[in-house]
ZASEBA-210224 format. One record per residue (C-alpha): residue number from 1; residue in three letters; x, z, y. Coordinates in nm, 3 decimals. Layout:
NODE  resi  resn        X        Z        Y
NODE   NUM   ALA        X        Z        Y
...
//
This chain:
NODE  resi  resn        X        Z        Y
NODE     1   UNK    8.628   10.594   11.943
NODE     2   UNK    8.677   10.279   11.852
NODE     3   UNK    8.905   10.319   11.454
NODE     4   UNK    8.988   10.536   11.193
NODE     5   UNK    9.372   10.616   11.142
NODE     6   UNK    9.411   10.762   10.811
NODE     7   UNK    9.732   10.919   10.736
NODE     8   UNK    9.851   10.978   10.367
NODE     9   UNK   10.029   11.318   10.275
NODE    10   UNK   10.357   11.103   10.359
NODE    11   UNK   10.327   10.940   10.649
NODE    12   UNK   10.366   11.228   10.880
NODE    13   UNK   10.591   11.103   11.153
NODE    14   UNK   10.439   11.029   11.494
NODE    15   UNK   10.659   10.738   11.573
NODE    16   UNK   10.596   10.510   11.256
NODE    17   UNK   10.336   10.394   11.058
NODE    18   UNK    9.969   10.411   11.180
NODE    19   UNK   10.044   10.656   11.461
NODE    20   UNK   10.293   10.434   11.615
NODE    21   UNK   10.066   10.285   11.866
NODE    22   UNK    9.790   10.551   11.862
NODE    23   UNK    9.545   10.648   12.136
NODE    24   UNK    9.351   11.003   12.126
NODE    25   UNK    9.069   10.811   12.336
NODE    26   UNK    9.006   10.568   12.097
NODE    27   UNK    9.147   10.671   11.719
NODE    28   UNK    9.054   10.949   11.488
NODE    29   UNK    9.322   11.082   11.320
NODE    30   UNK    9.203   11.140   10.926
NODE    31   UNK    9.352   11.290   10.626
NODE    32   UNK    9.243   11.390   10.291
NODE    33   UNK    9.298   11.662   10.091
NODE    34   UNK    9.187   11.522    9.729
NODE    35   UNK    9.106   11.699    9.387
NODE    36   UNK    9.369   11.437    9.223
NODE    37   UNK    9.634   11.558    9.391
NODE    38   UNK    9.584   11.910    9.411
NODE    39   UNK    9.439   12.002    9.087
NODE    40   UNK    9.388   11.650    8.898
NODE    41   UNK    9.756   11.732    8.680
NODE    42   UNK    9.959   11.998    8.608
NODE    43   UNK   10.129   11.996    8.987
NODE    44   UNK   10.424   12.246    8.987
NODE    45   UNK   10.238   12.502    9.241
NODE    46   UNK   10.575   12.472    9.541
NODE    47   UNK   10.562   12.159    9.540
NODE    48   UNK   10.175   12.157    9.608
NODE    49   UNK   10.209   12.391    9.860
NODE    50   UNK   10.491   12.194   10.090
NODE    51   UNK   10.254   11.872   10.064
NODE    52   UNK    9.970   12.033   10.192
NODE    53   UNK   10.130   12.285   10.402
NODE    54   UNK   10.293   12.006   10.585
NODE    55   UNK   10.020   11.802   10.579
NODE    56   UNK    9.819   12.101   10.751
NODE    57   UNK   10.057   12.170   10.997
NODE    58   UNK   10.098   11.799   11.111
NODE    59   UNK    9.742   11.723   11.104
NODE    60   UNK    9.748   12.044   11.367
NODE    61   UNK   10.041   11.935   11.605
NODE    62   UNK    9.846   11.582   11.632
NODE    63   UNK    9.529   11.846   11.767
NODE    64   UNK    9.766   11.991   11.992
NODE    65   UNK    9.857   11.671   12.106
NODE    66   UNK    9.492   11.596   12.197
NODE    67   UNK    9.410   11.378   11.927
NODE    68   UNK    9.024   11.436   11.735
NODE    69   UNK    9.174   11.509   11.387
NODE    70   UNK    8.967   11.537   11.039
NODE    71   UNK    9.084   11.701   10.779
NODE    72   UNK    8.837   11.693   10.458
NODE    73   UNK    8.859   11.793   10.133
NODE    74   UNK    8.714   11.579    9.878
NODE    75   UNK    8.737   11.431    9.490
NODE    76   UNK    8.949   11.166    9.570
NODE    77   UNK    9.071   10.987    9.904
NODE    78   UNK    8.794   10.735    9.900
NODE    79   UNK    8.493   11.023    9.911
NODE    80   UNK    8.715   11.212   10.199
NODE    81   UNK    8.735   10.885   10.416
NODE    82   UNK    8.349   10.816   10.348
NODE    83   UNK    8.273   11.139   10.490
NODE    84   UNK    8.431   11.127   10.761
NODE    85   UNK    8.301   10.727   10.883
NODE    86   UNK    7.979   10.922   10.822
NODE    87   UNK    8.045   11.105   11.089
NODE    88   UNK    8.192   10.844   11.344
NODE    89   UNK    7.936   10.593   11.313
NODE    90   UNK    8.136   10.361   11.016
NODE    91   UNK    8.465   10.328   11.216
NODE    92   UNK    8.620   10.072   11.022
NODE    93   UNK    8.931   10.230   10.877
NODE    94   UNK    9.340   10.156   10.925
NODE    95   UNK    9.634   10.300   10.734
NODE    96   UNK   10.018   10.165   10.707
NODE    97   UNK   10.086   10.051   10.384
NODE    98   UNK   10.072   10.329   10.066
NODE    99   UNK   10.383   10.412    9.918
NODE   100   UNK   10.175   10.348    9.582
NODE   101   UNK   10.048   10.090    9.365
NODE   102   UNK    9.725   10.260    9.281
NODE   103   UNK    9.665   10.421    9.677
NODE   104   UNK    9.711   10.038    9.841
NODE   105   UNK    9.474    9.888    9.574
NODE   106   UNK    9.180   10.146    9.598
NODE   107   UNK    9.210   10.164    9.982
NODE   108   UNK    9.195    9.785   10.003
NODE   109   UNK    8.905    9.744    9.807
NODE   110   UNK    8.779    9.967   10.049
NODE   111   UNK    8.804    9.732   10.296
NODE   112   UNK    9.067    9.922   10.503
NODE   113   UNK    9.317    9.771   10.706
NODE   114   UNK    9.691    9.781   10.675
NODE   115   UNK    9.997    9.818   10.959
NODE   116   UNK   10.347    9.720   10.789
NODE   117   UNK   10.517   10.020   10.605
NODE   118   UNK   10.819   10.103   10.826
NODE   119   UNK   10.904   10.441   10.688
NODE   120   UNK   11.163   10.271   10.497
NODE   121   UNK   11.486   10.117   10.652
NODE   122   UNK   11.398    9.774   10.460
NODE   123   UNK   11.107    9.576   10.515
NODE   124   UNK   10.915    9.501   10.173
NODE   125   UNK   10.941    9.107   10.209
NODE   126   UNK   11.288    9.107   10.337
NODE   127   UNK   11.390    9.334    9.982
NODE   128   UNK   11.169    9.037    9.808
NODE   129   UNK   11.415    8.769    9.946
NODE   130   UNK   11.688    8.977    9.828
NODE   131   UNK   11.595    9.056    9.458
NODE   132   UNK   11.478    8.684    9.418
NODE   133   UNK   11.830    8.571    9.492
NODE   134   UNK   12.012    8.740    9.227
NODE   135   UNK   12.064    8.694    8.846
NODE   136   UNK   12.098    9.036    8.813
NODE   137   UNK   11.939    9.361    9.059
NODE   138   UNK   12.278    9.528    9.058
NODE   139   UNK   12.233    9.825    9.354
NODE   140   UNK   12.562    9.779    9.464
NODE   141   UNK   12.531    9.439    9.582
NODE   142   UNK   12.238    9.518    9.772
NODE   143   UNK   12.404    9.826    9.944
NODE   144   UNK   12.704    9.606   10.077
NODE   145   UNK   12.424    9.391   10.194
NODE   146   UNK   12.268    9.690   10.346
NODE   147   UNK   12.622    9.814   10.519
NODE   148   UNK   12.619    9.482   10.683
NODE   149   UNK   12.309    9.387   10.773
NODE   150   UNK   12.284    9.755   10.944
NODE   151   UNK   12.591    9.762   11.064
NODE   152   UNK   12.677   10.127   10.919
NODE   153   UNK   13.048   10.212   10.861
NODE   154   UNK   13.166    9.887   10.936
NODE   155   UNK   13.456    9.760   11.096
NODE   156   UNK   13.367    9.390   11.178
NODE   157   UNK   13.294    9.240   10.870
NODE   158   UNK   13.473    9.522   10.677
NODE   159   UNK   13.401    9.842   10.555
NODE   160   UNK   13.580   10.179   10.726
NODE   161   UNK   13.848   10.333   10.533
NODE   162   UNK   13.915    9.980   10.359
NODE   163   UNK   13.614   10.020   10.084
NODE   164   UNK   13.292   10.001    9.954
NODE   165   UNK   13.273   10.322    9.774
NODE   166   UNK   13.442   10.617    9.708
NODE   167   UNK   13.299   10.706    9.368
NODE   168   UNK   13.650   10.801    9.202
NODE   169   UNK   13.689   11.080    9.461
NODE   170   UNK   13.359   11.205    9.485
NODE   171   UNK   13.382   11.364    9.089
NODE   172   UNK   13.510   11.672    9.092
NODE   173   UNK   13.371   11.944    8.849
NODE   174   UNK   13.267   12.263    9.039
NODE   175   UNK   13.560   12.542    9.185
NODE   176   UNK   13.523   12.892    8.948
NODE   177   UNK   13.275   13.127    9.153
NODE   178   UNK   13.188   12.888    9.389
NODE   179   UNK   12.958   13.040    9.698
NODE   180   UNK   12.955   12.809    9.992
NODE   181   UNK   12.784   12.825   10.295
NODE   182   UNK   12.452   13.004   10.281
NODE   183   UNK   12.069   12.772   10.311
NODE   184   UNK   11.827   12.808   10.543
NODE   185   UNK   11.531   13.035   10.431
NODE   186   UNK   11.262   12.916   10.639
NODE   187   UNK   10.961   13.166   10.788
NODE   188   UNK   10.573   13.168   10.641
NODE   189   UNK   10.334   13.130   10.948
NODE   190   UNK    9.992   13.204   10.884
NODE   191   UNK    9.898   12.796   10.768
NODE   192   UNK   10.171   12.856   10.457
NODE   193   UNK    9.979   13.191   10.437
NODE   194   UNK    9.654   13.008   10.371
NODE   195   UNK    9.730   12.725   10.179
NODE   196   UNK    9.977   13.004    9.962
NODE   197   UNK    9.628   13.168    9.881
NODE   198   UNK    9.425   12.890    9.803
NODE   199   UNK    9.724   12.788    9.530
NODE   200   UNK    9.725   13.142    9.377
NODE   201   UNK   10.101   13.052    9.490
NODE   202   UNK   10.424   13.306    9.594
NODE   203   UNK   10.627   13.042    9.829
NODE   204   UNK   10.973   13.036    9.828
NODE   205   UNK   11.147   13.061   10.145
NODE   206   UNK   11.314   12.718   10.037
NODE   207   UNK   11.138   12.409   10.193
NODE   208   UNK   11.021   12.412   10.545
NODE   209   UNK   10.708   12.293   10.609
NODE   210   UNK   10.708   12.169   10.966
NODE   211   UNK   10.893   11.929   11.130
NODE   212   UNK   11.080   12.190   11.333
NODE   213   UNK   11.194   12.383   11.012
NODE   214   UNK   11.301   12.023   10.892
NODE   215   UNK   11.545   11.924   11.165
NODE   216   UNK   11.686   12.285   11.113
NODE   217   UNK   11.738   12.191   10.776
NODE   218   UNK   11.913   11.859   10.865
NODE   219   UNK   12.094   12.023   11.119
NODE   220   UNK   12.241   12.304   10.888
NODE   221   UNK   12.289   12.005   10.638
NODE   222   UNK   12.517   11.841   10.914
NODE   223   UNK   12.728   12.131   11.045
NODE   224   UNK   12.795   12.302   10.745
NODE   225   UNK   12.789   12.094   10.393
NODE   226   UNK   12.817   11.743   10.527
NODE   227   UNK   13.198   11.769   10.470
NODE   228   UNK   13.197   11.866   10.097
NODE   229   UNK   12.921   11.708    9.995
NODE   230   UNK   13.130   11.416    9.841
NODE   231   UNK   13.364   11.607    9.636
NODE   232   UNK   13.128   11.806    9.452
NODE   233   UNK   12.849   11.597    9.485
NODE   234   UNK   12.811   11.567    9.090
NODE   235   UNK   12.943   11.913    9.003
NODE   236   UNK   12.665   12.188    8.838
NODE   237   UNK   12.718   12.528    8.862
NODE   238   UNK   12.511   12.845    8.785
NODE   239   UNK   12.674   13.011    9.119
NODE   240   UNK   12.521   12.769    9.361
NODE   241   UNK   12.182   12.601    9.277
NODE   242   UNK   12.213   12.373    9.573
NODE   243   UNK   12.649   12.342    9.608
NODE   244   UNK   12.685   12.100    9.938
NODE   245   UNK   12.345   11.852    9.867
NODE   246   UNK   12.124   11.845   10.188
NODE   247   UNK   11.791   11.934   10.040
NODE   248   UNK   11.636   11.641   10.284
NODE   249   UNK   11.477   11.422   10.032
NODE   250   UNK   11.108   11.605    9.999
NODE   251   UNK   11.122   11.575   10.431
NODE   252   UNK   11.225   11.219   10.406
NODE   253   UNK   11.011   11.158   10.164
NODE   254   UNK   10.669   11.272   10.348
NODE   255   UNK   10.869   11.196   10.657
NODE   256   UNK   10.871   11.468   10.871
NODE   257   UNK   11.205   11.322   10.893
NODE   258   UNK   11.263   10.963   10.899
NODE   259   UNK   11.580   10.790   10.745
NODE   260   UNK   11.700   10.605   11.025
NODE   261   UNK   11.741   11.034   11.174
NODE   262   UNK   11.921   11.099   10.913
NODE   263   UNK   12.153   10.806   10.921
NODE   264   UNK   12.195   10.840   11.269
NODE   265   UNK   12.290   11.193   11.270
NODE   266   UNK   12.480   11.145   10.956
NODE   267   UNK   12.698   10.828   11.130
NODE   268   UNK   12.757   11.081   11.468
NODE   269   UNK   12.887   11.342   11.280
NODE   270   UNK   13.119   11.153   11.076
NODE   271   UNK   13.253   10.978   11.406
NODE   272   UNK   13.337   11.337   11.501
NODE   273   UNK   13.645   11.313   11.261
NODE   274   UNK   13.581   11.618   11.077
NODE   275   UNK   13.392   11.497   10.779
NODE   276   UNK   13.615   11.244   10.503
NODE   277   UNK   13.524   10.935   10.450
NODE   278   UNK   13.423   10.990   10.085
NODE   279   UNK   13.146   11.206   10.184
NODE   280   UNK   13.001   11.027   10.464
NODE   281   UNK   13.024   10.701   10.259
NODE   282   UNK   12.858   10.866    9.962
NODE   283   UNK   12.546   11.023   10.111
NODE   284   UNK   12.472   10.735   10.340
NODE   285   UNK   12.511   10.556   10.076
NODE   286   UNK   12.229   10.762    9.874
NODE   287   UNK   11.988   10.706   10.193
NODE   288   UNK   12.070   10.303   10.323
NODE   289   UNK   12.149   10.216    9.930
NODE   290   UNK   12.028   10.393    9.653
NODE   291   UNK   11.691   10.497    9.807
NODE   292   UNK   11.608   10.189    9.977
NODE   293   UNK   11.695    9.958    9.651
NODE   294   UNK   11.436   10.193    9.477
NODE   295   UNK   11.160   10.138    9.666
NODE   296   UNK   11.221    9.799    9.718
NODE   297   UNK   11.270    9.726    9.305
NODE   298   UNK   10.879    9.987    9.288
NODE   299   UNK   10.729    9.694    9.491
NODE   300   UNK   10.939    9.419    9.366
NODE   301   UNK   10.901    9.517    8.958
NODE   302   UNK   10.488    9.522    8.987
NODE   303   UNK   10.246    9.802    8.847
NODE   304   UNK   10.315    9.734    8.507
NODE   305   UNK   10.669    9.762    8.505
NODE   306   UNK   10.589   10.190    8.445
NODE   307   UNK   10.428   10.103    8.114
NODE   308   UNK   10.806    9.980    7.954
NODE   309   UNK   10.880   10.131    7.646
NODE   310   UNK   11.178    9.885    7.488
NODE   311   UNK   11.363   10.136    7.275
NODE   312   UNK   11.015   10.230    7.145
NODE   313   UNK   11.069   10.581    7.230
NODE   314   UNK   10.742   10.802    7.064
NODE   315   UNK   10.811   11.105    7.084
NODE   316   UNK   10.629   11.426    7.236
NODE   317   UNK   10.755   11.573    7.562
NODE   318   UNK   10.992   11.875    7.396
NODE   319   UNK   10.886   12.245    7.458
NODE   320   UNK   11.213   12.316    7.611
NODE   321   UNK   11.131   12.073    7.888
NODE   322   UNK   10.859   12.308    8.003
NODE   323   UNK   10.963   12.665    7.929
NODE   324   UNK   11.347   12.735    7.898
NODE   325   UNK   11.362   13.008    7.657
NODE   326   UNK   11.247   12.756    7.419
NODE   327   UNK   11.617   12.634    7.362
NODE   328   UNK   11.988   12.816    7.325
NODE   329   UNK   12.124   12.465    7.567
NODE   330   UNK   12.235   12.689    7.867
NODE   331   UNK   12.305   12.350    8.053
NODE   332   UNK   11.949   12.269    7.951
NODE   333   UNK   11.786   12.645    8.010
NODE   334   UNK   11.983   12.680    8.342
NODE   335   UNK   11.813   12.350    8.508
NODE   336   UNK   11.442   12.419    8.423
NODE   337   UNK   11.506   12.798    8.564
NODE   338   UNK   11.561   12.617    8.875
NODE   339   UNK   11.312   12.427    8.848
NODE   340   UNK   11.027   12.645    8.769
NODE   341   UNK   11.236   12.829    9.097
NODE   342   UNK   11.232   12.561    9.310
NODE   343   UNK   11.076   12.254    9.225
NODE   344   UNK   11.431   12.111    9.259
NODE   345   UNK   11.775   12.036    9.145
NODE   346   UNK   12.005   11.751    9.239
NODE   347   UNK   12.114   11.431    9.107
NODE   348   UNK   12.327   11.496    8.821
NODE   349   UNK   12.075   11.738    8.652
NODE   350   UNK   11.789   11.483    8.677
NODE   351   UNK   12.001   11.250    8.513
NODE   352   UNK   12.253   11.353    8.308
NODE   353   UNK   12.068   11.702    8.177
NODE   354   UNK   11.720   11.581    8.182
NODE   355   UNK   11.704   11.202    8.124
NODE   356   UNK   12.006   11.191    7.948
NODE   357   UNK   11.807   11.470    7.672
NODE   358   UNK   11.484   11.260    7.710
NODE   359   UNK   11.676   10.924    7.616
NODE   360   UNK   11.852   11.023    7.330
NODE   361   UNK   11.602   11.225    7.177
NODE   362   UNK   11.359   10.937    7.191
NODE   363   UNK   11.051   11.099    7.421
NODE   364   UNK   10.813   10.896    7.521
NODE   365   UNK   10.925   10.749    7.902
NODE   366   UNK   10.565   10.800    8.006
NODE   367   UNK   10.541   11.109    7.921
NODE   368   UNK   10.836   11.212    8.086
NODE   369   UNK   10.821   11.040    8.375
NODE   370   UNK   10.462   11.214    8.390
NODE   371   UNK   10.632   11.546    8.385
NODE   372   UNK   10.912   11.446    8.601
NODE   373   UNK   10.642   11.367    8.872
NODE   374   UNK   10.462   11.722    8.798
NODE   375   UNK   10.731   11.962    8.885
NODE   376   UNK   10.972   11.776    9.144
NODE   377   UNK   10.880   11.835    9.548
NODE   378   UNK   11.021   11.456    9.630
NODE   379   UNK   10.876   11.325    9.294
NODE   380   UNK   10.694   11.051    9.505
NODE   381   UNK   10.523   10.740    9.252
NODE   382   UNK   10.766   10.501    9.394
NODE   383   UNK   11.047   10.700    9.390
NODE   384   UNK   11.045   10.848    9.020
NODE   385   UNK   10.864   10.480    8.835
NODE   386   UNK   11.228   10.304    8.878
NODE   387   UNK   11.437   10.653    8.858
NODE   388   UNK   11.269   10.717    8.511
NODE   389   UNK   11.208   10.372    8.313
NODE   390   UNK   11.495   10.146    8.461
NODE   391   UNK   11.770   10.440    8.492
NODE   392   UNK   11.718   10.755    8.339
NODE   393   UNK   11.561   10.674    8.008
NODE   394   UNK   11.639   10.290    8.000
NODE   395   UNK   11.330   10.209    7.854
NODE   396   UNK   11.284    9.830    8.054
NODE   397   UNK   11.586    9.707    7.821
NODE   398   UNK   11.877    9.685    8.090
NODE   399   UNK   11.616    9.532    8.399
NODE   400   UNK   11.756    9.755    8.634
NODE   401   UNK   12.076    9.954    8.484
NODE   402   UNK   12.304    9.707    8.248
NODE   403   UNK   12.372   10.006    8.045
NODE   404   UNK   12.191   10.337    7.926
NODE   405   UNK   12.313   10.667    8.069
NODE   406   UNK   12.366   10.847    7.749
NODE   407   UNK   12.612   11.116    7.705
NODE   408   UNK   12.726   11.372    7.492
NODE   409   UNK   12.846   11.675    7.568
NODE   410   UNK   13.160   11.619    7.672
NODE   411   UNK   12.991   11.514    8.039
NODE   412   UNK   12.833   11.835    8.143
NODE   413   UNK   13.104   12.066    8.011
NODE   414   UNK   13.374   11.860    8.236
NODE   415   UNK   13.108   11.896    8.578
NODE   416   UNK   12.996   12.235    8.490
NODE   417   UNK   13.052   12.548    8.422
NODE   418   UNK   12.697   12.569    8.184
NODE   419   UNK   12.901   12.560    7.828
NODE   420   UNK   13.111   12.809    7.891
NODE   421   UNK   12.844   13.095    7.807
NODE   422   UNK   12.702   12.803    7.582
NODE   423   UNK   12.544   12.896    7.203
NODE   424   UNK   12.705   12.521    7.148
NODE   425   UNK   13.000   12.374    7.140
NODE   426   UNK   13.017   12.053    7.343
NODE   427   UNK   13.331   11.927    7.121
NODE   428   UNK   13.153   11.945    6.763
NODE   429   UNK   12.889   11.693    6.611
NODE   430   UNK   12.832   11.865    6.304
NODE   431   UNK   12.761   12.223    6.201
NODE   432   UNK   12.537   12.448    6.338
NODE   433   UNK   12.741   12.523    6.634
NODE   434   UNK   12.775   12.181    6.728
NODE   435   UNK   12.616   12.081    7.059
NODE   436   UNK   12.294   11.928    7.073
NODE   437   UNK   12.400   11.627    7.337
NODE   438   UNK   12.736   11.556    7.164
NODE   439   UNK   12.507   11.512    6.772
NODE   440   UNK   12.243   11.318    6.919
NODE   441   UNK   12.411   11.096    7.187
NODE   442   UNK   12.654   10.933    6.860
NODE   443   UNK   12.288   10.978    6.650
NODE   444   UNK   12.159   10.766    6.936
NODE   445   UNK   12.398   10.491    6.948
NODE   446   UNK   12.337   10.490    6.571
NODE   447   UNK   11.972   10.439    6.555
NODE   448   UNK   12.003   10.171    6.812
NODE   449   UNK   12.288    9.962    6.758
NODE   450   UNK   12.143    9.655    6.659
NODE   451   UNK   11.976    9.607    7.046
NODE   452   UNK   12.339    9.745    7.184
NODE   453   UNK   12.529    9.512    7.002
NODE   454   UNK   12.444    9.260    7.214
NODE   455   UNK   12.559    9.484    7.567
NODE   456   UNK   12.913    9.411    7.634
NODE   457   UNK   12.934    9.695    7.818
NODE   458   UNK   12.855    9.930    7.500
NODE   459   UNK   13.143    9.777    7.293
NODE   460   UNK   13.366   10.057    7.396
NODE   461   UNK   13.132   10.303    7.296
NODE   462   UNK   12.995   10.128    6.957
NODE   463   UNK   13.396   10.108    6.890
NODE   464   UNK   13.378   10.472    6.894
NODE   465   UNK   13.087   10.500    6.630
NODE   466   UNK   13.250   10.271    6.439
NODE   467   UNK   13.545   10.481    6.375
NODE   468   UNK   13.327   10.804    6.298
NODE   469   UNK   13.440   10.941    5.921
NODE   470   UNK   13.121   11.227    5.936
NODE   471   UNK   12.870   10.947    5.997
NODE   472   UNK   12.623   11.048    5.730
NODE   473   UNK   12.681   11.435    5.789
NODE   474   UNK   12.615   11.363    6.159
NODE   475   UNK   12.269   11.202    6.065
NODE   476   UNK   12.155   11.494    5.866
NODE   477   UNK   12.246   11.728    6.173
NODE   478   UNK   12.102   11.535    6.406
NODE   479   UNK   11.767   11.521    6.219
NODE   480   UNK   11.802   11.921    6.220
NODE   481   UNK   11.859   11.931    6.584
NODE   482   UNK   11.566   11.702    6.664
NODE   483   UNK   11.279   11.934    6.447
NODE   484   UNK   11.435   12.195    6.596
NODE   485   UNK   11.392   12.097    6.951
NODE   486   UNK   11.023   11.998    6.809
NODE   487   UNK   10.998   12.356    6.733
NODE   488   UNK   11.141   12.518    7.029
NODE   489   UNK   11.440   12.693    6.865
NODE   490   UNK   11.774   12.453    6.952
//
C-alpha cells in the first residue's frame, strides 16, 4: 500500500474526489467516525443517523469492491487518521479538499495532502475570478453566468422560453387539501439497524441511506413532482410536509448523488416536453445557481465572515425555536413539528418562518445559525454560514443580500394555509390578538431605521412606517410579544 485516502462523511461518490483515481492495490480507503460530530453538540438524532448510516454503508460497498477500508472511531478526525497510519506503517495521508474551514485547516497542519474539490459544479478559483469582478455579489448575475458557461437551457446565447427566470410564476400559495403524489419510504437493513441503536434513535422511513435508495429518490423526484415543483415551490401547507420539493439536498450534499446527476437528469426530463419551463428553470436554477454561488461566497467570504453581527442582534435563541408548544404561532409550531419529525422542511420555512422570526426578534445570528446546523440533515458548514448571516438574518450589513428578508404576517398567511387555525391574526399589529410577525416586523423597521435609511431598496417599506398612526401603541405590544416569546407563552 503505498497512501492513505481519507474520505469525509461527504465525499461519498466513487467517481469524484479522492476516489477518482483510486487503486485497491495500493490505497487504503479511511474514514472517521469522530466524538465532534456525533455527540460533540446537540445533533438532531435523524440527521446523525443518515450521516453515519451512509457513511457505513459506503465505506462497505468500497469493501465489496475490493478495496482495504478502515473505519475508526475516535475523538476527533485527527486521532482516527493517527490510528489508522499506525497501522499501515505512516502512509502519508490524501483527501480532496474539506467542504469546511476548520476540517481543511486541521488536516493540513497535519500534513495531509489535497486533490481539487470537484463535488461542486464550480471550481473554487474559477468562483474567485468571478466574485472579484463585481461591485456587488448579486446571485443572479452569477447564475446567468452559470447558464452560459454550462450551457444549460440555452438556446445559443439565449435562454429557453425567452428568460432568465420565472420567479413571478413560480408563487402560488398552496391548493385547499392538497395531497399529491405519495414519497418514497425507504427500507431499514440491518447497518440502519445498528447505527439506529447506537443513537438510542427510531428512524424515519424518510431519507435513504444508500446510494441505491438515493437514485430512487431522484428518480421518484423526476417522474412524479418535477412538473409542479415550480408552481408551488414556495407554498406551506399542513397537508403535505414535502408538496412537490425533491428531498435531494442531504444526498447531494454528502454526495451519494452528485449535481452534475441531477442536472443531467433534470435537463432530460424537461426535454421530454412534459415538465413547464418555470419548473425546470427554477430547480436547476436552485442546483447550477443558488447552491453553487453559496459555496463559492463560504470560500470566497473567509472564516470570519460567520462571526458578523451588524444589527447587533443579542438575544437568546427563543424556547419556541426548540420545543413548539412553547408558542400559540401555528405557522411557527407547525415547522418545528416537522422538524423534530424530520430533520427537514423546505425553503420558504427556513427563511421566511424561521429566519425571518430570528431577524426581527433580534437573536443572536450565532446562535441561530448554531441551531440551524443542529437539527437540519443538509445543514452542511458551508452551506448554512452564508444561508444564515448574509440571507436569513442579514447580520453582514447587505454583503450578500441588498436587503433584509423581513416580513410580517401578511407573507405566510398569503403561501399558507398555517393562519387559518391561527391564535393570531396576521392583519393586526396591536392588541392581543395581533400576530406576532406583523407587530414585530414594523417594531423591526422601527428600531433600525437609522442603518435602513440609507438602503434604497427599504424606502418603500420605511414609507410605510412612516405613515403608521399606532406607532407608540405598536412599541408597547411589541415589547409584550418579545418577553413573551422569552417566556415561552406567544
Amino acid at each position: 500500500m503505498k497512501r492513505i485516502i481519507y474520505i469525509p462523511f461527504d465525499h461519498l461518490h466513487h467517481k469524484f474526489g479522492a476516489l477518482k483515481e483510486a487503486d485497491p492495490t495500493k490505497d487504503v480507503i479511511a474514514f472517521v467516525e469522530s466524538a465532534r460530530m456525533s455527540i460533540g453538540r446537540e445533533w438532531h438524532k435523524e440527521r446523525l443517523f443518515f450521516l453515519i448510516s451512509s457513511a457505513r454503508h459506503f465505506a462497505q460497498s468500497l469493501r465489496e469492491e475490493g478495496f482495504t477500508v478502515e473505519y475508526v472511531k475516535a475523538p476527533t478526525t485527527i486521532d482516527g487518521l493517527k490510528t489508522i497510519q499506525s497501522k499501515h506503517k505512516s502512509l502519508p495521508i490524501t483527501c480532496a479538499e474539506p467542504s469546511s474551514f476548520r476540517q481543511y485547516q486541521q488536516l493540513k497542519d497535519f500534513s495531509a495532502t489535497f486533490v481539487p474539490n470537484d463535488f461542486f459544479l464550480t471550481p473554487r478559483s474559477l468562483f474567485t475570478q468571478w466574485a472579484e469582478g463585481q461591485k456587488s455579489y448579486l446571485m443572479e448575475n452569477f447564475y446567468r453566468k452559470q447558464r452560459t458557461r454550462l450551457n444549460i437551457l440555452m438556446e445559443g446565447d439565449d435562454p429557453v422560453g425567452g428568460s432568465w427566470n420565472f420567479d413571478k410564476e413560480n408563487r402560488l400559495p398552496p391548493p385547499k387539501k392538497y395531497e399529491g403524489p405519495a414519497y418514497l419510504k425507504h427500507k431499514r437493513d440491518e447497518i440502519d439497524q445498528e447505527v439506529a441503536k447506537e443513537l438510542g434513535h427510531t428512524p424515519t422511513t424518510t431519507w435513504a441511506t444508500t446510494r441505491k435508495g438515493a437514485l430512487a429518490q431522484m428518480k421518484n423526484f423526476f417522474d412524479n413532482h418535477f412538473a409542479d415543483f415550480g408552481p408551488l415551490e414556495d407554498a406551506m401547507t399542513s397537508d403535505n410536509w414535502a408538496l412537490h420539493h425533491s428531498l435531494l439536498s442531504p444526498y447531494v450534499n454528502n454526495n451519494l448523488i452528485h449535481p452534475s446527476e441531477v442536472i443531467d437528469n433534470a435537463v432530460k426530463a424537461f426535454n421530454k416536453g412534459t415538465v413547464p419551463i418555470e419548473s425546470a428553470e427554477g430547480f436547476i436554477r436552485q442546483i447550477i445557481g443558488w447552491r453553487e454561488y453559496v459555496n463559492g461566497m463560504y470560500w470566497f467570504l473567509g472564516p470570519d465572515y460567520r462571526n458578523n453581527n451588524q444589527l447587533n442582534a443579542t438575544r437568546k435563541l427563543l424556547p419556541l425555536f426548540t420545543e413548539p408548544n412553547t408558542t400559540q404561532m401555528n405557522c411557527v409550531k407547525e415547522t418545528i413539528t416537522d422538524i423534530n419529525n424530520r430533520a427537514w422542511v423546505h425553503h420558504i420555512p427556513r427563511l421566511m418562518v424561521l429566519s425571518n422570526l430570528a431577524l426581527i426578534t433580534g437573536v443572536n445570528p450565532q446562535a441561530f445559525l448554531n441551531w440551524m446546523r443542529e437539527v437540519f440533515i443538509d445543514a452542511s458548514e458551508w452551506v448554512m454560514v452564508p444561508n444564515i448571516i448574509g440571507m436569513g438574518v442579514h447580520a453582514d450589513g447587505g454583503l450578500m443580500m441588498t436587503k433584509p428578508y423581513a416580513a410580517g404576517g401578511a407573507y405566510i398567511s398569503r403561501m399558507s394555509n398555517y393562519c387559518k387555525s391561527c391564535t393570531y391574526n396576521p392583519k393586526l399589529r396591536t392588541g392581543e390578538s395581533a400576530c406576532p410577525f406583523t407587530t414585530l416586523y414594523w417594531d423591526f423597521l422601527d428600531r433600525h431605521l437609522e442603518t435602513f435609511k440609507k438602503n434604497h431598496r427599504m424606502s418603500q417599506q420605511l414609507f410605510g412606517l412612516n405613515r403608521l398612526n399606532d406607532l407608540p401603541e405598536l412599541r408597547i405590544r411589541a415589547k409584550e410579544v418579545l418577553l413573551g416569546l422569552e417566556q415561552g407563552r406567544i
